[in-house]
Structures are given as structure tokens and as C-alpha cells.
N, C-alpha and C positions, 0 to 999 in steps of 0.2 A: 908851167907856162906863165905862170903871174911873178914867177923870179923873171922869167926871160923880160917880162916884160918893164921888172924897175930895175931893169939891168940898163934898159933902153931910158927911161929915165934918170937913174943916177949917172951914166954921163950923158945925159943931153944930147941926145941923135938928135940929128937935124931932118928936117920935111922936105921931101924931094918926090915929085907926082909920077908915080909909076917904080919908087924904087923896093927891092926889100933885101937892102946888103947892110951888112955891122954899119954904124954911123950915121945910115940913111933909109928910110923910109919913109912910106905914107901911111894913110891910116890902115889899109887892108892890108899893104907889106908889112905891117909890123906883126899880121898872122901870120904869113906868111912865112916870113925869115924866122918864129917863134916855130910852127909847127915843121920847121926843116932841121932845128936844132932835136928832134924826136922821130925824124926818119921819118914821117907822113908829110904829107902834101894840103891845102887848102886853095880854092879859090881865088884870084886875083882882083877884087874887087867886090866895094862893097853892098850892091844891088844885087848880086848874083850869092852873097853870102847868104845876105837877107831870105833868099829864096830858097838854095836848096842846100847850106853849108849847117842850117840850126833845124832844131825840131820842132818849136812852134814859136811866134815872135810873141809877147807877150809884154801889151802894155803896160808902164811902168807903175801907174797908179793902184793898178793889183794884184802885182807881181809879185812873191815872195823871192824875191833878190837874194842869189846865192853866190860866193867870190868865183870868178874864171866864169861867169856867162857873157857870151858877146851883148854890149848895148849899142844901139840904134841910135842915130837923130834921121828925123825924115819932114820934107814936105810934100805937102798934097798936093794935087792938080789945081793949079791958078793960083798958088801962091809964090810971094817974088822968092828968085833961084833956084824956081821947080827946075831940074833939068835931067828927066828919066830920059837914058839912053834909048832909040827907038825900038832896038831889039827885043824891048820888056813893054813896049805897048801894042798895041793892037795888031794883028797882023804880024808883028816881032817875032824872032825863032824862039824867043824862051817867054812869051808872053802868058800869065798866070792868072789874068783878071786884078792882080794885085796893080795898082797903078799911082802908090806913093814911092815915090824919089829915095831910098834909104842911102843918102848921102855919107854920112859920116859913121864909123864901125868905132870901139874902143873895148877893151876890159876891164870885167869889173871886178876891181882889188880885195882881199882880204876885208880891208875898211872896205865894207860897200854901200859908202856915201859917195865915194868916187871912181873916178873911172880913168885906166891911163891910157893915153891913145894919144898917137900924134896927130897935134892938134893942127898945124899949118905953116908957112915959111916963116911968118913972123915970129912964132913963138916956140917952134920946135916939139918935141914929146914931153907931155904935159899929163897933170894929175888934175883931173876934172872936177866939180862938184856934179855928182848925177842929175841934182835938181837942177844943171845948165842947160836944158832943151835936151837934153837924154829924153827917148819917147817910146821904144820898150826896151827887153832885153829877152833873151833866148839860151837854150842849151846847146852849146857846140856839138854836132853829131857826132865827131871824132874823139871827144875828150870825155874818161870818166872820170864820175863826179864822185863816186863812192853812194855813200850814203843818200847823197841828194841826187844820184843820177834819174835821171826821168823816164816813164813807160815812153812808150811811141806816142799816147795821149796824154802829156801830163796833167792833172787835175788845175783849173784855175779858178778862185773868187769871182762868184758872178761880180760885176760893178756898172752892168749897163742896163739891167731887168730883165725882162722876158718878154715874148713875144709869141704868135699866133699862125701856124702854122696854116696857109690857107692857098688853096686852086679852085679856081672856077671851075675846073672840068671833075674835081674830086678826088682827085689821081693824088696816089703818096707823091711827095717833092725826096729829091734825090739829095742827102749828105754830101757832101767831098770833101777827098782829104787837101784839095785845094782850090783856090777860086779859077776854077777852071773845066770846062766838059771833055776837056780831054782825057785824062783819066779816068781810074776806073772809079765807081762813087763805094762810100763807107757802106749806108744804107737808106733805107726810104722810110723815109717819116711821113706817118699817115697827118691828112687834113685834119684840125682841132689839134692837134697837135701841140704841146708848148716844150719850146725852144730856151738858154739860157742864151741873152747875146752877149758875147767876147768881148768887144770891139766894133770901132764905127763901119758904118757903109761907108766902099770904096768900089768906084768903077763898076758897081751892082752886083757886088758881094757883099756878105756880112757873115764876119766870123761868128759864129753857136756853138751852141754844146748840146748834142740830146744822147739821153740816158747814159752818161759816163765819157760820147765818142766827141772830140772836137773838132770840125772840122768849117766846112763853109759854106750859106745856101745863098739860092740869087733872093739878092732883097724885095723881088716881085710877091715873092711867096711869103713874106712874113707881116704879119699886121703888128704893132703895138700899139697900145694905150686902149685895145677895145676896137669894137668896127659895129659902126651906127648901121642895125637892121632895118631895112628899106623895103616896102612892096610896089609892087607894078601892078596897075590893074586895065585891060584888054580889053576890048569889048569886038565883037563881031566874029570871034574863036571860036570855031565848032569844037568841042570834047576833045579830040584827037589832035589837033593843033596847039591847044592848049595842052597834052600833056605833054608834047612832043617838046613844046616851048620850055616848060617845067623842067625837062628831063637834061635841057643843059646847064640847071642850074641848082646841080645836090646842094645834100648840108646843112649849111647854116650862108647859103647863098641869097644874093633877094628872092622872094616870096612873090610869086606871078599868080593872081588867082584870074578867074574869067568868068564874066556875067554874060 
């Protein structure tokens, strides 16, 4: 696929919004027309790639960057040329909790300092530097990599620390394998819990990692940096009121005592 792809660059295909024919593409046709040259099929766009076309998106800063993984540019909600299709927001038929813009799709060359991806009408298919706003990069589901192919969890360098698995009610918090409750979840991490975090909070998810499994919890349920212990103290509580009061707050929850 990485020949098809500076095949596209040694003659200079031109950028055309929606195409994926010899001469003319855009950034996600140029998968397209690449995985039709191989009898498979891919996606038509490159938000819906991001989604369910890779196995885990995988910020670039602590990536181990392998040639022929798809890269990313993306913006977040409220920055200028956010423009997620509504389908993937709220309420949306393929909405995932994920609610950054993955605008722009490329791949990543043999040299993987760059990336080649048709870049736009003014400039045509182009050879990137990754360090240009490249923001992760991912395993194509459909493509093997050999030796570098990836489990269904690939292993990733913690780069963001850890954090503190915690519910007020006590109750395990539920894994997924996406930011999403519609599926079905990995597994339940007990409260006290520590979590590796992947990647930033978005739309109140946060990618983690626990014991081996990567997947994603709502950012409600995770402390980092510590969480300042606090007591309450009640006064007019008969026994029974006060344990009852107690009783909704296991743990390592504030500390209710009664005089």
C-alpha cells in the first residue's frame, strides 16, 4: 500500500473533495482507491476511519510509529475549523463519546518522519513532515503488518500518568472498549483502583489502560494528582441516621462522624 501510495505522489494526483479515481483524490480516497488496488474495501471518510477503520488511535508523542499506519490531524470542540459532522455527535447514528473533528487521514511512509497524503487543491498529494500537526496515528484493521501487527490491545507508553479509580457509591467503574455505553464493557475496575491514562479527556471520556486492557472510562470516575480527604461532622444524628448517612459514603469517601 505505501508503493500505491508514492505512486500517487510521483505523479502528482491532484485533490478533488469526495474523489478516489487514478489522478484524483482526497485524503480518505487516496485509501480508498489504494485498498481497491488489493480487492478490499475501506471507508469513505476520514472521521468514520478514525472510528472504526483502526484498532486504537494512538497519540503521536508516544507512539512507536510503524511505516503503513494511518495518521491523524484532528481538532477539538471550540477550536477554529472544528467541523464534526453531526452524525458523530450527540444524539448522531455513529456517535462514540469521541467528539474531536479527525479531519485530515495520511500514511505513514517507510521514512516515518513523513506522511503522504493528499494534502489539498492547492497543493495536490504531498509528502508531509509528521511533526506538521500530525496528532496520532493507528493500525489499519485490514492491513498486515507482519511482525509489527498489533493484539486487538496494542501495548502503549504510559505519557499522561495515572490516576485514581473512584465512585461514590463504591461500585467497580465499568472499562470500554469505547467511549461509549453502548456496547458491551472490557471489565470493572474496582474503586482504589489505579488506571494508566492514554490520552486527554474528551466529551467525558478518557482513554486508560488497566492491567494490560486499553480501553476508555468516563472522566467522572477518575481522580489524578491525589484527592484532598475531608470530614463532615453532624450533630443532632441519632446512631442509626448517622450510619445510614455513613453507609453512602464507603472507602476512602469523606469521613461523616456524629456527636
Amino acid at each position: 500500500m505505501i508503493d500505491d501510495f508514492r505512486l500517487m505522489l510521483a505523479e502528482h494526483w491532484a485533490y478533488r473533495e469526495g474523489a478516489a479515481q487514478r489522478g484524483e483524490v482526497d485524503c480518505s480516497g487516496a485509501f480508498v482507491w489504494a485498498f481497491r488496488q488489493h480487492g478490499v474495501s475501506i471507508y469513505h471518510g476520514s472521521n468514520r476511519m478514525a472510528r472504526v477503520e483502526v484498532v486504537t488511535l494512538i497519540p503521536i508523542n508516544v507512539a512507536n510509529i510503524v511505516p503503513g499506519m494511518a495518521a491523524f490531524k484532528h481538532r477539538k470542540p471550540g477550536e477554529r475549523g472544528y467541523d464534526l459532522p453531526s452524525s458523530y455527535q450527540s444524539g448522531g447514528a455513529y456517535y462514540d463519546g469521541d467528539l474531536n473533528d479527525y479531519y485530515h487521514v495520511g500514511l505513514v511512509d517507510t521514512d516515518t518522519s513523513r506522511v503522504l497524503n493528499a494534502q489539498g487543491e492547492a497543493t495536490g498529494f504531498v509528502a508531509s513532515p509528521i511533526s506538521q500537526n500530525w496528532s496520532h496515528v493507528a493500525y489499519l484493521k485490514q492491513v498486515d503488518y507482519g511482525a509489527d501487527s498489533p493484539s486487538d490491545d496494542p501495548p502503549i507508553t504510559p505519557a499522561y500518568g495515572t490516576a485514581t479509580v473512584y465512585a461514590a457509591n463504591g461500585l467497580p467503574v465499568k472499562l470500554r472498549r469505547t467511549a461509549s455505553t453502548k456496547l458491551a464493557y472490557i471489565t470493572e475496575v474496582p474503586v482504589g483502583a489505579q488506571v494508566t491514562l492514554r490520552g486527554e479527556e474528551s466529551g467525558g471520556w478518557t482513554p486508560v489502560s488497566y492491567n494490560g486492557q486499553n480501553g476508555y472510562m468516563m472522566s467522572q470516575f477518575l481522580i489524578t494528582g491525589g484527592r484532598e480527604e475531608y470530614s463532615i461532622t453532624l450533630s443532632g444524628l441519632s446512631y442509626a441516621e448517622a450510619a445510614a448517612l455513613k453507609a453512602q459514603y464507603p472507602g476512602n469517601s469523606p469521613v461523616i462522624t456524629q456527636t
